[in-house]
Every structure is written in C-alpha cells, then in structure tokens.
Backbone atoms as SQL, in Angstrom:
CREATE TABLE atoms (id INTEGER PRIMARY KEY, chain TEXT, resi INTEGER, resn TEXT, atom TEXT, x REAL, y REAL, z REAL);
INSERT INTO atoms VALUES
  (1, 'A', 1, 'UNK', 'N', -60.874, -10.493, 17.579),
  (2, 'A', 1, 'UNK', 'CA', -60.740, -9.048, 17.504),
  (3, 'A', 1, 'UNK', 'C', -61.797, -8.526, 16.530),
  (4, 'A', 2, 'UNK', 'N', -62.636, -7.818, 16.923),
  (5, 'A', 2, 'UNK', 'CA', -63.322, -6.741, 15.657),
  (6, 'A', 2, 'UNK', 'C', -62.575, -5.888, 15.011),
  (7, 'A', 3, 'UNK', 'N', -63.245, -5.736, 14.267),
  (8, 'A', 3, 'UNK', 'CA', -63.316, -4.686, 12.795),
  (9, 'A', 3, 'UNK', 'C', -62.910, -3.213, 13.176),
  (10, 'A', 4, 'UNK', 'N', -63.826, -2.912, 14.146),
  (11, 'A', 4, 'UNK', 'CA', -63.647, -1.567, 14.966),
  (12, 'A', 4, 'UNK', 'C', -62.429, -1.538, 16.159),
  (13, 'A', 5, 'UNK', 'N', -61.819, -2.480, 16.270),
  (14, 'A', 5, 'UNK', 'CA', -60.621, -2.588, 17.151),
  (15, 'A', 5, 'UNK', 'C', -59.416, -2.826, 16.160),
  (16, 'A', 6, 'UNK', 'N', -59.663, -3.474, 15.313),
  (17, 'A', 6, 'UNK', 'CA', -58.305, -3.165, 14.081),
  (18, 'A', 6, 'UNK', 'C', -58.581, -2.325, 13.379),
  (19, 'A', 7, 'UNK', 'N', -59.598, -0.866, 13.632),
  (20, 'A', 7, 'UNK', 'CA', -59.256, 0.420, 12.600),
  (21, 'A', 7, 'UNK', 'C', -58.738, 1.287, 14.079),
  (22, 'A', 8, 'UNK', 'N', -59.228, 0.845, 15.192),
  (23, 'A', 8, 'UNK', 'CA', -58.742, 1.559, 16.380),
  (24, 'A', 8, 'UNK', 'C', -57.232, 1.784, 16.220),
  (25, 'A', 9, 'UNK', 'N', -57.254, 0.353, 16.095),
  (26, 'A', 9, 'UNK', 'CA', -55.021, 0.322, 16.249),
  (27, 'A', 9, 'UNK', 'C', -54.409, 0.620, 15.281),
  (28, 'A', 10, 'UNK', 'N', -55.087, 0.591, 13.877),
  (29, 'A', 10, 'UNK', 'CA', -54.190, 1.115, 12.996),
  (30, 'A', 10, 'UNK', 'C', -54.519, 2.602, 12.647),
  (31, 'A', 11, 'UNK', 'N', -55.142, 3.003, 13.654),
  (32, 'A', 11, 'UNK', 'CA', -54.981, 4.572, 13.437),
  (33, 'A', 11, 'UNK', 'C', -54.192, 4.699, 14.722),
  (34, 'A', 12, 'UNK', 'N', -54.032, 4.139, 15.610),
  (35, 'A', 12, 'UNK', 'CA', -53.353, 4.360, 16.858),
  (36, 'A', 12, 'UNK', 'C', -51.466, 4.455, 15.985),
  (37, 'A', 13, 'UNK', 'N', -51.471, 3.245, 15.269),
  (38, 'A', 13, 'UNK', 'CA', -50.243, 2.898, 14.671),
  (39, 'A', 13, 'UNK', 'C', -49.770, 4.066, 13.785),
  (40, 'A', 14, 'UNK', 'N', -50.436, 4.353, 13.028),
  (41, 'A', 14, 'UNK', 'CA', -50.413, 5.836, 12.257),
  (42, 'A', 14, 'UNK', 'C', -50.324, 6.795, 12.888),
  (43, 'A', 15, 'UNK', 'N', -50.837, 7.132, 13.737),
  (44, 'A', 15, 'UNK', 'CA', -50.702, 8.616, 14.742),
  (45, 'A', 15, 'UNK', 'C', -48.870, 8.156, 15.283),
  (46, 'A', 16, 'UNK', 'N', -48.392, 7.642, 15.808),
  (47, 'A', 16, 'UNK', 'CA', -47.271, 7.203, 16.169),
  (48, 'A', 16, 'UNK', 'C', -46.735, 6.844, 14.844),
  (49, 'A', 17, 'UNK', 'N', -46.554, 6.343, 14.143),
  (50, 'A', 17, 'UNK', 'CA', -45.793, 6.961, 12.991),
  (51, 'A', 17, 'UNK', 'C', -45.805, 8.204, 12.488),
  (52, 'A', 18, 'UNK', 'N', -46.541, 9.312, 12.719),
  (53, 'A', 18, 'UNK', 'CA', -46.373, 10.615, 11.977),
  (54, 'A', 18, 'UNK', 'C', -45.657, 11.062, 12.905),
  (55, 'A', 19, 'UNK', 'N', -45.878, 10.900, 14.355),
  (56, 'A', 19, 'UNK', 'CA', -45.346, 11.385, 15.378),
  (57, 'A', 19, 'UNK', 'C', -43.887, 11.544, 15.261),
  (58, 'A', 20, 'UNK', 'N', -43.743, 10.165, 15.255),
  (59, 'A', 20, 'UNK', 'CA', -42.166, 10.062, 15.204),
  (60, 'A', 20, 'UNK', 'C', -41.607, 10.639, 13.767),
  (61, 'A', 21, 'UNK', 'N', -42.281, 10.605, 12.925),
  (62, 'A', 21, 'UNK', 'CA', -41.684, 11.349, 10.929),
  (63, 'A', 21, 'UNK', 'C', -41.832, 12.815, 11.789),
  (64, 'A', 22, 'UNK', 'N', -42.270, 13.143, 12.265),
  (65, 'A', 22, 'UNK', 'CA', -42.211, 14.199, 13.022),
  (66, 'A', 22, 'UNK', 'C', -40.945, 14.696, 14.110),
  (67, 'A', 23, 'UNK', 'N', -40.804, 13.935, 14.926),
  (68, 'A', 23, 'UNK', 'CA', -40.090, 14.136, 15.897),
  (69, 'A', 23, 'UNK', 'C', -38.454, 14.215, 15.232),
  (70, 'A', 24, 'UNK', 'N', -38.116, 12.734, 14.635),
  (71, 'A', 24, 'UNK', 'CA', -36.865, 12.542, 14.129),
  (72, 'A', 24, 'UNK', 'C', -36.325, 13.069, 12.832),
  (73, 'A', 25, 'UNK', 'N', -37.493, 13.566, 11.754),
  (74, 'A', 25, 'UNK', 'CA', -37.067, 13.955, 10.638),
  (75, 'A', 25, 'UNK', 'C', -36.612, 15.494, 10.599),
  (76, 'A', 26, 'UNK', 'N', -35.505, 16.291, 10.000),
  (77, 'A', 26, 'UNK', 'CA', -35.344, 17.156, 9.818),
  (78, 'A', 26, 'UNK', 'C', -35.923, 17.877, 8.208),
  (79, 'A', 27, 'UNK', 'N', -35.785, 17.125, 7.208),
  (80, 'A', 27, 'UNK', 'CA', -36.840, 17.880, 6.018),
  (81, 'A', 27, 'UNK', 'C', -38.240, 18.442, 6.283),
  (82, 'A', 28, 'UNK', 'N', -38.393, 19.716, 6.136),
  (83, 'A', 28, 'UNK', 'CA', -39.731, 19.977, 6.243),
  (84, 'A', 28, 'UNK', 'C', -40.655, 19.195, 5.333),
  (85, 'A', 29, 'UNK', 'N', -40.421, 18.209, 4.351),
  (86, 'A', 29, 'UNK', 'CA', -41.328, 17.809, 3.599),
  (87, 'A', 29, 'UNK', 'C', -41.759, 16.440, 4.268),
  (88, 'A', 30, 'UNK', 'N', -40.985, 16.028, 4.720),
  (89, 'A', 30, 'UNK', 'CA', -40.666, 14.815, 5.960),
  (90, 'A', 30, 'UNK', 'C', -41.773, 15.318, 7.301),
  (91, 'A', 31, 'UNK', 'N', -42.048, 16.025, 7.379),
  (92, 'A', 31, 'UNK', 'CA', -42.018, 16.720, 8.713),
  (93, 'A', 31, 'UNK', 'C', -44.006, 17.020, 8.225),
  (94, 'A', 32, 'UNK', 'N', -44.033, 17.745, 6.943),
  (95, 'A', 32, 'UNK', 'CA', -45.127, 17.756, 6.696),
  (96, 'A', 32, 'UNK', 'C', -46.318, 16.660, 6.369),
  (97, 'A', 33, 'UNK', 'N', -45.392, 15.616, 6.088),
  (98, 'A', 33, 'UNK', 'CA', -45.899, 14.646, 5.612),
  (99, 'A', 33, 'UNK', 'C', -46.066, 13.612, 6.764),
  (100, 'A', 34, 'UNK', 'N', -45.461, 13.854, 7.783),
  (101, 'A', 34, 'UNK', 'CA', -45.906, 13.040, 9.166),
  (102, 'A', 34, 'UNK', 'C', -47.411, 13.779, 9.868),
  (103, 'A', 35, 'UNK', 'N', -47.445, 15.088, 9.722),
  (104, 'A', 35, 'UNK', 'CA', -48.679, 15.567, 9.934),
  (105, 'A', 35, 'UNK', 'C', -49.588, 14.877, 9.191),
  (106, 'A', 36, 'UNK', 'N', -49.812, 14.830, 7.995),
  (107, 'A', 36, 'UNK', 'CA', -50.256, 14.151, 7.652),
  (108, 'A', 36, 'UNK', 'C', -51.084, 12.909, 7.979),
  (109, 'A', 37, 'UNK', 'N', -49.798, 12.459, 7.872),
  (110, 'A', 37, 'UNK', 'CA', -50.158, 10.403, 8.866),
  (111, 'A', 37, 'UNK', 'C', -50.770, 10.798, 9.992),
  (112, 'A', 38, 'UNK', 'N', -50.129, 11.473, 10.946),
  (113, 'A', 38, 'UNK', 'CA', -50.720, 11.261, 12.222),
  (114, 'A', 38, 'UNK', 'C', -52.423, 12.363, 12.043),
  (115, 'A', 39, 'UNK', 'N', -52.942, 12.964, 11.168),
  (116, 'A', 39, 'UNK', 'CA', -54.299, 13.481, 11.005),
  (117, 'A', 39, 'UNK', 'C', -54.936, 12.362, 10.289),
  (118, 'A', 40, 'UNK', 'N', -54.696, 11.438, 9.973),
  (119, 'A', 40, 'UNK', 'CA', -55.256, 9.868, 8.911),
  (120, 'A', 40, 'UNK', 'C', -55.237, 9.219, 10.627),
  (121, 'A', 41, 'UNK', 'N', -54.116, 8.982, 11.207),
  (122, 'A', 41, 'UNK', 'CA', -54.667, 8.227, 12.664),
  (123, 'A', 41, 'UNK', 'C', -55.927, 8.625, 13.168),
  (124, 'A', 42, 'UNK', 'N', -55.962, 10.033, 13.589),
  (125, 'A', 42, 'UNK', 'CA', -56.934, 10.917, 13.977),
  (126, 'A', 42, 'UNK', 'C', -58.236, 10.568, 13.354),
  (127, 'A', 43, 'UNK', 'N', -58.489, 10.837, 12.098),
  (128, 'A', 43, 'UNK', 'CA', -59.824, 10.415, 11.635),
  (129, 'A', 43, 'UNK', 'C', -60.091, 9.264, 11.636),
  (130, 'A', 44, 'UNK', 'N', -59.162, 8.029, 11.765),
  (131, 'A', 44, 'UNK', 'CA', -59.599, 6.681, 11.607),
  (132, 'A', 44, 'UNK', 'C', -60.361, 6.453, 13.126),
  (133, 'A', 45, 'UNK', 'N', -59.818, 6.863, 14.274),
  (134, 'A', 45, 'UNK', 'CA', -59.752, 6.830, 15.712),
  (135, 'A', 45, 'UNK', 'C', -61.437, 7.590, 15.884),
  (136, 'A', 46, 'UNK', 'N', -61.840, 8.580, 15.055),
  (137, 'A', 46, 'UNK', 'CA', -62.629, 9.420, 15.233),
  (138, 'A', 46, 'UNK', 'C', -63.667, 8.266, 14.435),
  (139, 'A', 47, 'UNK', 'N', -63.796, 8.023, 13.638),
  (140, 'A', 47, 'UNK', 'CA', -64.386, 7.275, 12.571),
  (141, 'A', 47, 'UNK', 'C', -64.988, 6.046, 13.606),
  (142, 'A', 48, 'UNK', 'N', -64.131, 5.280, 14.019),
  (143, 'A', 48, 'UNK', 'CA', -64.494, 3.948, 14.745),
  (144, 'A', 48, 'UNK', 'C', -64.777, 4.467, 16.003),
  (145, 'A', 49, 'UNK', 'N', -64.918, 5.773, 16.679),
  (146, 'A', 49, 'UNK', 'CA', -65.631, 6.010, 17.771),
  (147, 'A', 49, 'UNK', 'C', -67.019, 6.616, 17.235),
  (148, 'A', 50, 'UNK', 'N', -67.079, 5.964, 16.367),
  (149, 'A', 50, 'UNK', 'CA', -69.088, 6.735, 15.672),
  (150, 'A', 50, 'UNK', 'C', -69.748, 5.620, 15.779),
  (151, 'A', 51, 'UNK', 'N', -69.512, 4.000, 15.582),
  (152, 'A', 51, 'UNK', 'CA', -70.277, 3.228, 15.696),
  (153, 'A', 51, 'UNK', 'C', -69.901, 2.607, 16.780),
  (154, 'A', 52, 'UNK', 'N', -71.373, 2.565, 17.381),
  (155, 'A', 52, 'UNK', 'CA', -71.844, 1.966, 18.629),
  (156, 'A', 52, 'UNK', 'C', -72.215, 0.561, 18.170),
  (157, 'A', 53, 'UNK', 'N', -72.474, 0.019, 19.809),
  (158, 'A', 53, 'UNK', 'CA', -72.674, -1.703, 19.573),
  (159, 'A', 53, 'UNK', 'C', -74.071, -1.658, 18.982),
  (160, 'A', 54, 'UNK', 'N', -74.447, -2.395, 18.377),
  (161, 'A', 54, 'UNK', 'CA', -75.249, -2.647, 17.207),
  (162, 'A', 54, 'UNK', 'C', -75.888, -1.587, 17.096),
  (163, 'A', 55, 'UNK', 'N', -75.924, -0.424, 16.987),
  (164, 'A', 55, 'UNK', 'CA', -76.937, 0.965, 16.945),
  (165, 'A', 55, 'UNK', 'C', -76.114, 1.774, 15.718),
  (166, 'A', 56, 'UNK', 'N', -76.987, 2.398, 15.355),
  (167, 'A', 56, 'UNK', 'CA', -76.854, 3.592, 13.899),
  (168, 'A', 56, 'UNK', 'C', -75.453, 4.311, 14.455),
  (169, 'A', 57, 'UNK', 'N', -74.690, 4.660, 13.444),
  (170, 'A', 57, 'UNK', 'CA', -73.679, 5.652, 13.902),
  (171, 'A', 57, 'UNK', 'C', -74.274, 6.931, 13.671),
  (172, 'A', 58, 'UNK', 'N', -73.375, 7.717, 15.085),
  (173, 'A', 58, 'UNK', 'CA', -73.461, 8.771, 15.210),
  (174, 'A', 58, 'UNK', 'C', -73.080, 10.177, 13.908),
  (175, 'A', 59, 'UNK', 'N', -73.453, 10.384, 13.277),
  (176, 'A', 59, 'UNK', 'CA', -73.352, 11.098, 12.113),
  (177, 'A', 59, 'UNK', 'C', -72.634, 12.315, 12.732),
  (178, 'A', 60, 'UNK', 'N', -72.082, 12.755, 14.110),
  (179, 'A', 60, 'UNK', 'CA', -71.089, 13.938, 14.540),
  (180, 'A', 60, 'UNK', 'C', -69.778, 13.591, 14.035),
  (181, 'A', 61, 'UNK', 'N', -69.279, 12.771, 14.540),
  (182, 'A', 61, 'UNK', 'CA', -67.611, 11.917, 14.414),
  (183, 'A', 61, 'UNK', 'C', -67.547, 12.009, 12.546),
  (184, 'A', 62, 'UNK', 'N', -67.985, 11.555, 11.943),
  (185, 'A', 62, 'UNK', 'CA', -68.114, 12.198, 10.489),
  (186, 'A', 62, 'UNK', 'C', -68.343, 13.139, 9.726),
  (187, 'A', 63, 'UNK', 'N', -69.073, 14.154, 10.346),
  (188, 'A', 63, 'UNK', 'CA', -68.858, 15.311, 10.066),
  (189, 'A', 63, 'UNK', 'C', -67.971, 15.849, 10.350),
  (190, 'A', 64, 'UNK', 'N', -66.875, 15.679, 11.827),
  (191, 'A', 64, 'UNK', 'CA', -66.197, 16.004, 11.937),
  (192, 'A', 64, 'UNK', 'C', -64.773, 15.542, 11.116),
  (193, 'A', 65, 'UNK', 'N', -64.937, 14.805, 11.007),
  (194, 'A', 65, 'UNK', 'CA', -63.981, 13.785, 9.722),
  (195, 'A', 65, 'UNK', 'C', -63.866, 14.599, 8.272),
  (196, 'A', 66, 'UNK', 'N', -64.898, 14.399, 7.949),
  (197, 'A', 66, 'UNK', 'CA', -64.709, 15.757, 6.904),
  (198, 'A', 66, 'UNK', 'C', -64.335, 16.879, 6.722),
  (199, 'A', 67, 'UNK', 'N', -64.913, 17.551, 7.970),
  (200, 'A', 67, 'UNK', 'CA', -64.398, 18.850, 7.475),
  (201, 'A', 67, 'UNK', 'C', -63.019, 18.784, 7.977),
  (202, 'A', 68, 'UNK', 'N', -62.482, 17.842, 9.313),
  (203, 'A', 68, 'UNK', 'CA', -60.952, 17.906, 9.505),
  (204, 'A', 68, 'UNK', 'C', -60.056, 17.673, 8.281),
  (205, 'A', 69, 'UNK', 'N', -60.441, 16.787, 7.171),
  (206, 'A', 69, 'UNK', 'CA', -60.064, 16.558, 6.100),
  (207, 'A', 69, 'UNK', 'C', -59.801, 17.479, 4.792),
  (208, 'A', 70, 'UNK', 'N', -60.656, 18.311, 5.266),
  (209, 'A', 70, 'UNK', 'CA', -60.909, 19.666, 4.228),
  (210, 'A', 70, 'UNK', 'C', -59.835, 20.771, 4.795),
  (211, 'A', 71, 'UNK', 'N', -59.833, 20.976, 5.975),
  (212, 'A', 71, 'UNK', 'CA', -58.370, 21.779, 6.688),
  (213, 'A', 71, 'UNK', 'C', -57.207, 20.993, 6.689),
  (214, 'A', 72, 'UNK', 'N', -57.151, 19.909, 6.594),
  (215, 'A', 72, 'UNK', 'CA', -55.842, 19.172, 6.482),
  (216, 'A', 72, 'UNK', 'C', -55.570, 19.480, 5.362),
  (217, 'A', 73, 'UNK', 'N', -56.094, 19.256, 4.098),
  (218, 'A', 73, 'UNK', 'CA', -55.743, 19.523, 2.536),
  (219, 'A', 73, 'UNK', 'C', -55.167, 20.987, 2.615),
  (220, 'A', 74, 'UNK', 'N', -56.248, 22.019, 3.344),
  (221, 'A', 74, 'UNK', 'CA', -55.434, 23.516, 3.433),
  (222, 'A', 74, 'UNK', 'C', -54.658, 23.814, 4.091),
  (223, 'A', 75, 'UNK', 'N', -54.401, 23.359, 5.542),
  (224, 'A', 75, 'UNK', 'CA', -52.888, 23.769, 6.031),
  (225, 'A', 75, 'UNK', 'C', -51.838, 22.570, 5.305),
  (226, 'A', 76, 'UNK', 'N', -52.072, 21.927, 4.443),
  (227, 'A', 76, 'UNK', 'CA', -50.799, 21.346, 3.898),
  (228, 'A', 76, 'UNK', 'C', -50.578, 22.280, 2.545),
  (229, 'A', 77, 'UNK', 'N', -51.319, 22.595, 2.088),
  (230, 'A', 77, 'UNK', 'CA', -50.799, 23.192, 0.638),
  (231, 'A', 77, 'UNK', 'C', -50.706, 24.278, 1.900),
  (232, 'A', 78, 'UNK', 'N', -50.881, 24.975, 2.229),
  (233, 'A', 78, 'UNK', 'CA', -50.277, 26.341, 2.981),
  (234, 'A', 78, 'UNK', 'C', -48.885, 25.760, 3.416),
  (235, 'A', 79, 'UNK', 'N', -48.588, 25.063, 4.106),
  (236, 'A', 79, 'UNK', 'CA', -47.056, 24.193, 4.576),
  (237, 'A', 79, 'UNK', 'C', -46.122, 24.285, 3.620),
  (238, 'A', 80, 'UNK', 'N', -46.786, 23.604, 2.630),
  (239, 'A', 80, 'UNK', 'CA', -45.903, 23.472, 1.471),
  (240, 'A', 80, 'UNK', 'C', -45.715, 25.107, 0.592),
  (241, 'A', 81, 'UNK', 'N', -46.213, 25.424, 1.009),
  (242, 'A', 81, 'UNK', 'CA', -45.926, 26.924, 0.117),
  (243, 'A', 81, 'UNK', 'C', -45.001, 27.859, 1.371),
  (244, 'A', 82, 'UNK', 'N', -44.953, 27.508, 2.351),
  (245, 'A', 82, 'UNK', 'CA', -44.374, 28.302, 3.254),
  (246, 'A', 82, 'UNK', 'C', -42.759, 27.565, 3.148),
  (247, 'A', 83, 'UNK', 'N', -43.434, 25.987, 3.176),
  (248, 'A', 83, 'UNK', 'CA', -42.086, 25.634, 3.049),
  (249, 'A', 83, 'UNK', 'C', -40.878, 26.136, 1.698),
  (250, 'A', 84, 'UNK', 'N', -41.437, 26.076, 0.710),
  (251, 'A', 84, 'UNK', 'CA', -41.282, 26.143, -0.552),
  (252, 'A', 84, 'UNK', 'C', -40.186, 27.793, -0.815),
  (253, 'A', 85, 'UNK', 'N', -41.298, 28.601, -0.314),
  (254, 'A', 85, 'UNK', 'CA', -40.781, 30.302, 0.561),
  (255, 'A', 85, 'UNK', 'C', -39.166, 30.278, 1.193),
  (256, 'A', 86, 'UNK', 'N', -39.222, 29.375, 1.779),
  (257, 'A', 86, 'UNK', 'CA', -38.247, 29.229, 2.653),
  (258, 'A', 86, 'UNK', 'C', -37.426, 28.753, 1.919),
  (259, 'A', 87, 'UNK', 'N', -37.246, 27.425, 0.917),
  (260, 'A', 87, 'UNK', 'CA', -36.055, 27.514, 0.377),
  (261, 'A', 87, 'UNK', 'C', -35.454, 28.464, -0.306),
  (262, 'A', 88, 'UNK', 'N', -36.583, 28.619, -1.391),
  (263, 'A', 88, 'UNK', 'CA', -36.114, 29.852, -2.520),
  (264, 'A', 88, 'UNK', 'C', -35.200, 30.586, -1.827),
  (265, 'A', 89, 'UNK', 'N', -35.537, 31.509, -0.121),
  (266, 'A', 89, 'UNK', 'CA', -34.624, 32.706, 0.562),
  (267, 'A', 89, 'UNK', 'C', -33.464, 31.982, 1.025),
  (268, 'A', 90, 'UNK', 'N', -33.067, 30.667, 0.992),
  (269, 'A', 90, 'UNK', 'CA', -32.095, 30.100, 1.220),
  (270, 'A', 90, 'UNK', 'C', -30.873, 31.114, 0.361);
C-alpha cells in the first residue's frame, strides 16, 4: 500500500466519522465538532489528490486546503457563538 493510499483512507475514515458525530449526536458541540472531522477528511482527500505519479504536485488542491482551513476556523467560531446564543435564551 502507498503513502498516498493510507492518507486516502484515513481521510475517507474521518469524513465517516464526523458524519456519523453528526448524524447520531444531539449536542450541538458534538455536532460541531464532527464538522470538523469530516472537513480534516476533506483536506486530507484533497491533499493526496495533488500528487501525481512521480511529477511535482499540483499547487491548486493546496491552495484550496488552505483557504478551506481558514473558513473552517470561521464558521466554527461563528457555530460556536450561535451555539452559545442559543443556550443563554434557553
């Protein structure tokens, strides 16, 4: 097995774990935090589709990695403040 086929699956494995912290959890912090995981699947999946067989990687799939990384950080602190909103009106 390569290198690039065990970051394949363990972002495959991660996306399906957030999924499901998703699906089955009722805490929104639970819930936020599976987004999470399953956007770490996402970039790993994105990441190991940049290098080609022996050739330079594609420098798109990483840019895109980044900046998905930079909106993940902001819709989670936005999450968490919405969530946060929501108890207090409890």
């Amino acid at each position: 097995m390569m290198v690039a086929d065990l970051y394949a699956l363990v972002g495959v494995v991660l996306f399906v774990m957030g999924l499901s912290a998703l699906i089955l959890r009722s805490r929104d912090l639970q819930r936020i935090l599976g987004l999470n995981i399953m956007g770490t699947g996402v970039f790993m999946l994105l990441v190991t589709s940049a290098h080609g067989d022996g050739q330079a990687a594609d420098p798109v799939p990483h840019a895109m990695v980044l900046t998905g990384i930079v909106v993940a950080v902001s819709a989670t602190a936005f999450a968490l403040a919405l969530s946060l909103a929501r108890e207090r009106h409890k």
